[in-house]
C-alpha positions in Angstrom: 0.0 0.0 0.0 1.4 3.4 -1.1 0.8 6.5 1.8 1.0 10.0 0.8 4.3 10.4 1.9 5.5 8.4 -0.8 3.9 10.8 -3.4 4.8 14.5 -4.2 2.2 16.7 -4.0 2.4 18.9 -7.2 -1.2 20.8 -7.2 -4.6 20.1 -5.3 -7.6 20.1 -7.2 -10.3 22.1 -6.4 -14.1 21.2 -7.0 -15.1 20.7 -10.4 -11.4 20.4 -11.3 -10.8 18.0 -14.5 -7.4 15.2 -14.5 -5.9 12.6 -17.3 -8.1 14.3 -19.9 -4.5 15.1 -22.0 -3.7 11.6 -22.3 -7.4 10.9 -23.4 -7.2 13.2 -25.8 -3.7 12.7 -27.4 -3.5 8.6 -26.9 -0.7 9.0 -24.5 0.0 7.3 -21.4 -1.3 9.5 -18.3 1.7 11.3 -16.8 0.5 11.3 -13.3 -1.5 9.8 -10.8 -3.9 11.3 -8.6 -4.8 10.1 -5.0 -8.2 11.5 -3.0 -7.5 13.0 0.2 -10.7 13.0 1.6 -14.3 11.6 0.1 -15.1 12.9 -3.1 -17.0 11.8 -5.9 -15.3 11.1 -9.5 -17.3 10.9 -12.8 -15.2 9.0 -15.7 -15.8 10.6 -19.2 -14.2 7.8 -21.5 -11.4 8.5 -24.0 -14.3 7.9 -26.5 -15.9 10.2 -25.0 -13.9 13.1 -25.2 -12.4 12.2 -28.8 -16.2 12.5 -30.0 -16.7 15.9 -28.6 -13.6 17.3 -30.1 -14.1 15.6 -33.6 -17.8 17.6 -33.4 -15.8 20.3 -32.8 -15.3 23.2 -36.1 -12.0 22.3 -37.3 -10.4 25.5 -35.7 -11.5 24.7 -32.3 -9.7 21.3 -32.9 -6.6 22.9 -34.3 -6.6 25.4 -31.1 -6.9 22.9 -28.9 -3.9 20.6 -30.3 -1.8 23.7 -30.2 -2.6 24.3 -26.8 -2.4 20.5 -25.5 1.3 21.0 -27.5 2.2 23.9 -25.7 1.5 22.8 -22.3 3.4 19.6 -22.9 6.4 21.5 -23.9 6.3 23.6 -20.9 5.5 20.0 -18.9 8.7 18.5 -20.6 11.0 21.8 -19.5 9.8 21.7 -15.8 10.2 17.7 -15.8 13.7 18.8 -16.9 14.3 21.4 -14.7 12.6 20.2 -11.4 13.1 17.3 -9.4 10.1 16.0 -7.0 
């Protein structure tokens, strides 16, 4: 059994907050793994899911949104670099 010592707590999510939906949308692994500190209540929205909305989407949404999710990993990649947990 893993505690919470064992893990590095990078950010809390707040109420509504949303997690893993980057690897549903780009078909990669997850990068992280998230742990409930108290009772809560998750809703899973399938890969499936999520990859029909944005293929409904006008073709610039999509396009913003991929240069977005490429962004963000690129910033993910130079803090993974430059940070140690």
């Amino acid at each position: 059994m893993r505690t919470l010592t064992s893990f590095a707590a990078a950010m809390l999510l707040a109420l509504g907050a949303m997690f893993g939906e980057m690897a549903a949308i780009t078909g990669e692994r997850r990068s992280a793994t998230t742990i409930a500190l108290e009772p809560c209540v998750v809703v899973r929205i399938s890969k499936a899911t999520i990859q029909q909305k944005i293929g409904a989407c006008d073709p610039f949404v999509r396009a913003l949104i991929a240069i977005l999710i490429n962004n963000l990993s690129r910033v993910n990649e130079r803090y993974a670099t430059t940070n140690t947990v």
